[in-house]
TORPA-455770 format. One record per residue: residue number from 1; z, x, y of N, C-alpha, C in turn. Coordinates in steps of 0.001 Angstrom, whole numbers, always signed. Each point is the difference from the previous one (the first is absolute). Example, Ala and Ser with C-alpha at 12.3 -4.5 7.8 and 13.67 -1.06 7.14 Angstrom:
# TORPA-455770
 kolmi    n_zz    n_xx    n_yy   ca_zz   ca_xx   ca_yy    c_zz    c_xx    c_yy
     1   +7800  +13190   -5690      +0    -890   +1190      +0    +900   +1200
     2    -720    -350   +1050     +60    +820   +1190    +730    -770   +1090
END
This chain:
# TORPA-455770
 kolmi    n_zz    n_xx    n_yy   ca_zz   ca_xx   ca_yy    c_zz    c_xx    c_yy
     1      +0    +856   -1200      +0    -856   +1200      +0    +891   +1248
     2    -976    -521    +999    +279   +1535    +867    +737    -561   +1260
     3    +158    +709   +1029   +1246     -83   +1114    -428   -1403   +1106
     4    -798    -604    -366    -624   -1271   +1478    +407    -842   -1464
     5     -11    +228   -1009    +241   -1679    -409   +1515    +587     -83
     6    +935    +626    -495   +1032     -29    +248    +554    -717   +1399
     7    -347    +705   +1089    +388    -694   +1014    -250    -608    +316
     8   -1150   -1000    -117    -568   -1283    -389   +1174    -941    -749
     9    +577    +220    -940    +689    -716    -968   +1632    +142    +847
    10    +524   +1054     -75   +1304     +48   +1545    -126    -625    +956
    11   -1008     +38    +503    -249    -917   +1508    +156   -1508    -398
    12    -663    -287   -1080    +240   -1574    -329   +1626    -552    -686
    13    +325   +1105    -195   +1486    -378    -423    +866     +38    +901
    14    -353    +342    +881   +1143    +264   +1895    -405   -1160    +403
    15   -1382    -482    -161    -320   -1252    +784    +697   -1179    -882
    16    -161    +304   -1138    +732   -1240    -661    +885    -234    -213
    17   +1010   +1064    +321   +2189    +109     -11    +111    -395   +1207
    18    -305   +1120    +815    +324    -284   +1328    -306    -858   +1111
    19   -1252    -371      +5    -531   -1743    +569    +734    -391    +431
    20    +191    -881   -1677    +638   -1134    +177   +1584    +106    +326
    21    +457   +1154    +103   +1835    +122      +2    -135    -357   +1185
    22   -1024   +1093    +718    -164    -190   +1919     +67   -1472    +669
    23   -1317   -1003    -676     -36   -1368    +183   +1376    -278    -285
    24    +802    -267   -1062    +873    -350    -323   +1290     +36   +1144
    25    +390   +1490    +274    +736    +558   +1079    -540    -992   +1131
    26   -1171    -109    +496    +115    -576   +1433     +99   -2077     +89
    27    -464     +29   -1408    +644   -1287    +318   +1313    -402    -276
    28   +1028    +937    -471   +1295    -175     -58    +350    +206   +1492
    29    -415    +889    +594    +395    +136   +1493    -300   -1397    +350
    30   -1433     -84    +293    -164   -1455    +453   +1226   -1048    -501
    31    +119    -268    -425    +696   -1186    -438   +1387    +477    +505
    32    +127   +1212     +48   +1530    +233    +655    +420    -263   +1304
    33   -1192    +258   +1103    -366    +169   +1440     -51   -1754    -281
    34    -245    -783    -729    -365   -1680     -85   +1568    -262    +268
    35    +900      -7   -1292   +1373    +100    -100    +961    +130   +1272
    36    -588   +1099     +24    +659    +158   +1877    -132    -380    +889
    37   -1069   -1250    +125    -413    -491   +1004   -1021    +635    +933
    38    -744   +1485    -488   -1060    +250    +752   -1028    -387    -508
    39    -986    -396   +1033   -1377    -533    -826   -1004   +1503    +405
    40    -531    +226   -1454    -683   +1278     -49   -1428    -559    +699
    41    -574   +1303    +501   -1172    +502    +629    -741   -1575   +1175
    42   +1461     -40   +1000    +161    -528   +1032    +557    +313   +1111
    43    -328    -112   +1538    +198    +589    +561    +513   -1630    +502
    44   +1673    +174    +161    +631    -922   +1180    -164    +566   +1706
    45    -647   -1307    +687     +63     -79   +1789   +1428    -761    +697
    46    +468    +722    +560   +1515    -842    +461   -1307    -492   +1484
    47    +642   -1756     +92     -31    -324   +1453    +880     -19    +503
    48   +1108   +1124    +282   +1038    +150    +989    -678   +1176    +569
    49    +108    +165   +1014    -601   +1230    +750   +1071    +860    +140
    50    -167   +1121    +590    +790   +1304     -17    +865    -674    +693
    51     +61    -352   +1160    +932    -102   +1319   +1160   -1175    -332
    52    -338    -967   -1651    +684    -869    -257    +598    +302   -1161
    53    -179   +1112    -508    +712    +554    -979   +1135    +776     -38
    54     -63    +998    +969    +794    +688    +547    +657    -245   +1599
    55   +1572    +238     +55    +273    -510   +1258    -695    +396   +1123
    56    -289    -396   +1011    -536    +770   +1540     +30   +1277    +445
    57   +1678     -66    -417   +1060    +993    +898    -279   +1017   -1057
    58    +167    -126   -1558    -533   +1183    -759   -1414    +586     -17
    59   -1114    -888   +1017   -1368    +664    +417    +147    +930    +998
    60   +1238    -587   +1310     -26    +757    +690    +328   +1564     -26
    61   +1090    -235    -961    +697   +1501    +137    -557    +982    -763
    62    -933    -536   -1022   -1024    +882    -680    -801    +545    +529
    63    -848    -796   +1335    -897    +418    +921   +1151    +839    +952
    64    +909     +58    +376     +24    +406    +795    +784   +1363    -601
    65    +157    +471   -1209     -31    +835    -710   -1056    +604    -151
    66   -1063    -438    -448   -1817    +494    +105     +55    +912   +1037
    67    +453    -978   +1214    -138    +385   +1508    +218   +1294    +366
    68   +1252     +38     -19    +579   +1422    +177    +276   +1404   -1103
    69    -665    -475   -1088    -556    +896   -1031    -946    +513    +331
    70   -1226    -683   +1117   -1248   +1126    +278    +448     -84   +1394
    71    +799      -2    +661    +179    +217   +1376    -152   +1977    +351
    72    +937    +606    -636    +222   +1626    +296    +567      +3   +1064
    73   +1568    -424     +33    +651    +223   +1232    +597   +1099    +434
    74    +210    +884    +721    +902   +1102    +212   +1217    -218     -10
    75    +685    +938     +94   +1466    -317    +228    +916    -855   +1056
    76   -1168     +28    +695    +470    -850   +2047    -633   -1114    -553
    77    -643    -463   -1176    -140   -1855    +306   -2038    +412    +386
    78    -295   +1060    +110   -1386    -564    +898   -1053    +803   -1036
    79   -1609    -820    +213    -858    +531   -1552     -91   +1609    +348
    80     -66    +442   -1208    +192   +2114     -77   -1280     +41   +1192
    81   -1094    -451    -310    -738    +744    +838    -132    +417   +1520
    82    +832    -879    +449    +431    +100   +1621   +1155   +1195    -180
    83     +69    +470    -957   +1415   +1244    +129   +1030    +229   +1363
    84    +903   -1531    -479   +1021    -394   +1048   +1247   +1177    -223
    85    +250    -350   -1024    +891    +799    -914     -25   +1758    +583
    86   -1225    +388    +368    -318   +1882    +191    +577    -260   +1635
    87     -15    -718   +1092    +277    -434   +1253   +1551     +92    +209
    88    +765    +541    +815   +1299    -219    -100    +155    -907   +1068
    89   +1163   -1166     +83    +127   -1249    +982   +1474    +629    +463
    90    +703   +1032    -212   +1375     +62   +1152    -698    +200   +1569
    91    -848    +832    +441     -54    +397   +1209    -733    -380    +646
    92    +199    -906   +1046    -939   -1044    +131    -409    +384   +1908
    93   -2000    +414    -126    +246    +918   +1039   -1913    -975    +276
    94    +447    -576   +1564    -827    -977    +528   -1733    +965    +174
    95   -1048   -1186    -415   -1801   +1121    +859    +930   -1105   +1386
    96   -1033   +1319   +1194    +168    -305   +1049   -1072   -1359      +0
    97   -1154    -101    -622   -1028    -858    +277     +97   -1779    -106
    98    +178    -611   +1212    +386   -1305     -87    -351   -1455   -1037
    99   -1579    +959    -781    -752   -1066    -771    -569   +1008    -745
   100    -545   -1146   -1001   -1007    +593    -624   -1272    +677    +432
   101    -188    -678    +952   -1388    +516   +1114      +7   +1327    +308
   102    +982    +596    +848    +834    +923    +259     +18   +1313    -979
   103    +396    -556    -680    -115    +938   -1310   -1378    +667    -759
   104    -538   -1114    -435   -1514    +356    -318    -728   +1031   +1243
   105    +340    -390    +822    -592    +544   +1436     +90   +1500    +343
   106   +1276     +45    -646    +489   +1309    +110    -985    +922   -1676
   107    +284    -676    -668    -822    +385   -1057   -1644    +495     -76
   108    -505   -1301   +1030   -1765    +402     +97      +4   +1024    +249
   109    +450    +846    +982    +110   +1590    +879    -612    +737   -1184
   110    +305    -460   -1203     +59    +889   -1063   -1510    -334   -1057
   111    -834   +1544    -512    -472     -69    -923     -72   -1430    -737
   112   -1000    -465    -337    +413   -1357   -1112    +746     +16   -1067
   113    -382   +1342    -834    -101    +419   -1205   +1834    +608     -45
   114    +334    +228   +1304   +1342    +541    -253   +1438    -947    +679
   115    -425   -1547    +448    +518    -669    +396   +1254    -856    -744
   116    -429     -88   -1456   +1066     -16   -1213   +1069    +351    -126
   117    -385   +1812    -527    +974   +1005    +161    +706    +174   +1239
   118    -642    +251    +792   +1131    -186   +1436    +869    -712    +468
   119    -732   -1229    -242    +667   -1246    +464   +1324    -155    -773
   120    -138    +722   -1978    +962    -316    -672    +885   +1288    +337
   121    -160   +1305    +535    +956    +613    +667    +764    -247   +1199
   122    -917    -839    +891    +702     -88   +1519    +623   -1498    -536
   123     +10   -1078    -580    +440    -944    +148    +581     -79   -1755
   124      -1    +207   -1080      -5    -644    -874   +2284    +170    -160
   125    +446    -749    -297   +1535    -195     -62    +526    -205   +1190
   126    -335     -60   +1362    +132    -311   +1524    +172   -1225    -444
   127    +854    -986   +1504     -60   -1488    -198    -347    -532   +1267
   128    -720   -1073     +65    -691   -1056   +1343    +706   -1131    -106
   129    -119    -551   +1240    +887   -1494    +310   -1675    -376   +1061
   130    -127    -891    -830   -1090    -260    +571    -186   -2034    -322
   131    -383    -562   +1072    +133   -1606    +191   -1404    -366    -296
   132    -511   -1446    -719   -1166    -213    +551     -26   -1595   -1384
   133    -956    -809     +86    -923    -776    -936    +498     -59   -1150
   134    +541    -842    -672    -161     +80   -1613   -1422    -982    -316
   135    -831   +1247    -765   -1436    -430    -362    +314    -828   -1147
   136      +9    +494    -974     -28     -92   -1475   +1251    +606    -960
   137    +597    -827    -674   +1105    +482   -1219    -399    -440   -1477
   138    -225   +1269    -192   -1017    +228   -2180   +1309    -313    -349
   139    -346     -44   -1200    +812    +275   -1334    -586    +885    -673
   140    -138   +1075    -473    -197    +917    -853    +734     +84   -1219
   141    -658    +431   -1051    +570    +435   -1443   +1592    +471    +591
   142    +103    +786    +394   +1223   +1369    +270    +599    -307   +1754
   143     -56    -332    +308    +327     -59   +1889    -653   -1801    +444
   144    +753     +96   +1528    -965    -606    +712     -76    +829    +985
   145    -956    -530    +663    -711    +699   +1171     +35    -946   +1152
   146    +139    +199   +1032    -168    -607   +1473   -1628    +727    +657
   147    -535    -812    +403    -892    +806    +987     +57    -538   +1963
   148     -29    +937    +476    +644    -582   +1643   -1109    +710    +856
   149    -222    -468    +753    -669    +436   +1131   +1146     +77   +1325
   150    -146   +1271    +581   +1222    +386    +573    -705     -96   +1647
   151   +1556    -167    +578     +32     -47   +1656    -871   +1110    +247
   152    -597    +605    +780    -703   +1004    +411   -1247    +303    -576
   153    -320    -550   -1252   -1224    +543    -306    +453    +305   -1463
   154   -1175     +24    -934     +95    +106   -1160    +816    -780   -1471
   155      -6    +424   -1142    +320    -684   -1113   +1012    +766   -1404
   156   +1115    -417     +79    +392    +365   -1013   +1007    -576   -1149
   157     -69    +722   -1408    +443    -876    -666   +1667    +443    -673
   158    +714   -1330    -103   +1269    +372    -691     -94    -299   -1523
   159    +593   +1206    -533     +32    -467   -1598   +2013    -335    -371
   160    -325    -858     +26   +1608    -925    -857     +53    +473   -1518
   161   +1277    +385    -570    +282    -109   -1141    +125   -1504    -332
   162    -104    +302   -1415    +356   -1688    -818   +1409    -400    +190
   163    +709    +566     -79   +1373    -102    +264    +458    -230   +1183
   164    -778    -497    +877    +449    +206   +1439   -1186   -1157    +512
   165    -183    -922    -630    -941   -1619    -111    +792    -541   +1107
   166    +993     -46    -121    +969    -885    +638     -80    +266   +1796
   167      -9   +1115    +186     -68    +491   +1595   -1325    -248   +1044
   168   -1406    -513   -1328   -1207    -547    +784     -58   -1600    -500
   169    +977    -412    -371    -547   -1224   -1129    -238   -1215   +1789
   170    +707    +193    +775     -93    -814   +1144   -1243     -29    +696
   171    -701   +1040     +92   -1006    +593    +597   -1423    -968    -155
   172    -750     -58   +1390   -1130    -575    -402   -1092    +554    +865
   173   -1362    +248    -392    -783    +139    +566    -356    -396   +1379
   174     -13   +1049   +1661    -129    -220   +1001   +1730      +6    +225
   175   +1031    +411    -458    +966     +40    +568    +491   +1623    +342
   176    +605    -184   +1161     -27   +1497   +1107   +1218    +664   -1007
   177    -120   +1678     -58    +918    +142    -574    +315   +1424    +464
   178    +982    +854    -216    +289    +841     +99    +421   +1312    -951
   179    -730   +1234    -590    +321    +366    -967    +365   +1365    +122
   180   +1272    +442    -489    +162   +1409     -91    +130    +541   -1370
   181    -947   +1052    -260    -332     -30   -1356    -371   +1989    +195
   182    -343    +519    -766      +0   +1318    -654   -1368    +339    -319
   183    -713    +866    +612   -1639     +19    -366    -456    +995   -1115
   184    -573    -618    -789    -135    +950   -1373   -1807    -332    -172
   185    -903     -40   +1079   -1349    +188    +131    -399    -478   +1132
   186   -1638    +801    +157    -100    -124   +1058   -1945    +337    -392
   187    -594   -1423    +643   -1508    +629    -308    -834    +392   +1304
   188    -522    +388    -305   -1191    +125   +1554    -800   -1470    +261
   189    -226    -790   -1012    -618   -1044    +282   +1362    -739    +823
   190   +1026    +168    +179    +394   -1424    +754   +1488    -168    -692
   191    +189    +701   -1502   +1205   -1075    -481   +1422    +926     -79
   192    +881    -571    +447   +1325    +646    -486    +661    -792    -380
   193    +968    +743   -1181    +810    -505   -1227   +1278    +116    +232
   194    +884    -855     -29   +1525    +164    +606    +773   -1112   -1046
   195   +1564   +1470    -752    +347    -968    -874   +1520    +539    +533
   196    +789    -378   -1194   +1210    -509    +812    +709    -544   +1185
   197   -1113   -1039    +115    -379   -1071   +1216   +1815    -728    +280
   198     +18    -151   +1135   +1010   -1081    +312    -810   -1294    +828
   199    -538   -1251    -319    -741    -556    +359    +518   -1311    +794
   200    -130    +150   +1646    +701    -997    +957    -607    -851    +203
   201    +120   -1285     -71    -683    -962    +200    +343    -767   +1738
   202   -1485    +417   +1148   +1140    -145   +1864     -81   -1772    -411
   203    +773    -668    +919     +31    -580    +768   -1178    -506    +525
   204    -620   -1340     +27   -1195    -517   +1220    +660    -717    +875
END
């Protein structure tokens, strides 16, 4: 007998033990998954929706776990990339320049290309008290932000920690305000960045 009908004749004896044990095995499962009350090779649809399944308040705090899992806060509360944290806030030492206007102004004098760097040597950890417009208040992932158009000329923005909601929550767009805050940027186009804001809301 040579070696293909041998394994010819093995192959048909694996198919004929083992088969049927296999069949056998899965309909004992089946009928077990029956027993238990699952119905096999079905897919159950709940009509309760997410938001009615689970409480509210346990959506919220999950999201707002999400939240501040991709935030990247520094140690001061504010997102790493503004590097609040590298800035020291004890010594608190006024720009002479009354606005934002002012400032930039002093800046044009300068190269374009080197208006950045300078600006972040002559001004960057200095603090302004500067009045004007509340434009617009974001919400951002990580912060909020104020944007103001100031007495004298020009535009700049406050970044709020999350933790500190409470000190703009009054605030509304077109209301006059007053802010003394800590400058940690400064662009040639127009914008400066001021955080550890104390944010006054005048009087009309």
């Amino acid at each position: 007998m040579t070696d293909t009908a041998i394994a010819a004749i093995v192959a048909a004896l694996i198919s004929g033990v083992v088969g049927p044990l296999l069949v056998l095995k899965y309909k004992r499962r089946q009928e077990h998954l029956t027993v238990e009350g699952v119905e096999p090779a079905k897919v159950r649809i709940s009509s309760e929706s997410p938001s009615s399944r689970v409480p509210s308040t346990s959506v919220s705090a999950m999201q707002e776990v999400r939240r501040r899992s991709r935030q990247g806060l520094d140690s001061t509360g504010y997102p790493d990339y503004m590097g609040v944290a590298k800035v020291a806030a004890e010594l608190r030492q006024y720009v002479r320049e009354k606005s934002p206007k002012e400032l930039i102004e002093t800046l044009a004098q300068l190269p374009p290309l080197d208006v950045e760097r300078v600006g972040e040597q002559l001004y960057r950890g200095k603090w302004a008290r500067w009045s004007g417009a509340l434009v617009d208040i974001s919400d951002d992932d990580d912060c909020y932000s104020l944007g103001i158009r100031a007495v004298g000329g020009g535009f700049f923005h406050v970044t709020i920690r999350l933790d500190d909601r409470h000190t703009i929550d009054h605030l509304r767009p077109g209301d006059h305000i007053t802010v003394d805050g800590q400058i940690v940027g400064v662009s040639g186009r127009g914008g400066v960045d001021l955080v550890r804001s104390t944010v006054i809301l005048e009087e009309t």
